[in-house]
C-alpha positions in Angstrom: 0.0 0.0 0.0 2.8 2.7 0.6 4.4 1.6 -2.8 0.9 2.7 -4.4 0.8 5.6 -2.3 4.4 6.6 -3.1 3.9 6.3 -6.8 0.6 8.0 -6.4 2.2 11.7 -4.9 5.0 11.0 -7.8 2.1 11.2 -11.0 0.5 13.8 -8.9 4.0 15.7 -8.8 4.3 15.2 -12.0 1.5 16.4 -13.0 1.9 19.4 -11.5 5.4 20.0 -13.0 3.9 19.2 -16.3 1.2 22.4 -15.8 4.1 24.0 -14.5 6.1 23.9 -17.7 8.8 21.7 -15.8 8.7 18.6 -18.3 12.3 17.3 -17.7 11.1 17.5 -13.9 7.1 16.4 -15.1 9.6 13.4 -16.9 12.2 12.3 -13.9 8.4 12.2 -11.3 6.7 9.7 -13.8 9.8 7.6 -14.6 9.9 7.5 -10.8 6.3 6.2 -10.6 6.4 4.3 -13.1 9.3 2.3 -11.7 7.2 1.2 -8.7 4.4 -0.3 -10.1 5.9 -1.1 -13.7 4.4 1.4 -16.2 1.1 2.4 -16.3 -0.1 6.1 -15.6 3.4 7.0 -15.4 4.5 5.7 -18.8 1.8 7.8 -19.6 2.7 11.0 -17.9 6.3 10.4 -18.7 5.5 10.0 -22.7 3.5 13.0 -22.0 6.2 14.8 -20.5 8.8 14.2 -23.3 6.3 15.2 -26.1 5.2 18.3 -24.4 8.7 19.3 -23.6 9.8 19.0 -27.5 7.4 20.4 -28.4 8.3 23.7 -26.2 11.4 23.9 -27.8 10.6 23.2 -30.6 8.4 26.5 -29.9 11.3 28.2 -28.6 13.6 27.9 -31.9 11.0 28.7 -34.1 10.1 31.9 -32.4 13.6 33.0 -31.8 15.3 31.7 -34.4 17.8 29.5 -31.6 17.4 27.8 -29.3 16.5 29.9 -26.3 19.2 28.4 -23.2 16.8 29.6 -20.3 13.7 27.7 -21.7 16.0 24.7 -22.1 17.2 24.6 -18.8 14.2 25.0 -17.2 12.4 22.2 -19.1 15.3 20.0 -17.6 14.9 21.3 -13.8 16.1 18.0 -12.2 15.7 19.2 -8.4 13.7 16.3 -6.2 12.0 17.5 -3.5 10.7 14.1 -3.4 13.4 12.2 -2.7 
């Protein structure tokens, strides 16, 4: 039960990274997750997370012309406050 829970508050962190604009972040949660109960809704956040994350800068290039560093490195914030 504290595996479910535990993998639970990681999707939920994740999703809230993902609203955030954190996707490397939204990404590192769901892999989390998704390691303790083998896939599922956090293979599905972290696919999520990935897409949304090229696709921001992807954004970023297009409207700029290069890549912006700042957008970069904020779409891979790797800090864990839930570790």
């Amino acid at each position: 039960m504290r595996l479910a829970a535990r993998a639970w508050l990681l999707r939920e962190a994740a999703r809230d990274a993902i609203a955030a604009g954190h996707f490397g972040r939204a990404r590192e949660l769901a892999q989390r997750a998704a390691g303790i109960q083998g896939g599922g809704p956090g293979t599905a956040l972290e696919l999520l997370s990935v897409w949304l994350g090229a696709a921001a800068l992807k954004s970023d290039v297009s409207r700029n012309g290069s890549e912006n560093p700042a957008s970069a490195a904020e779409a891979d914030d790797t800090s864990q406050p839930w570790s």
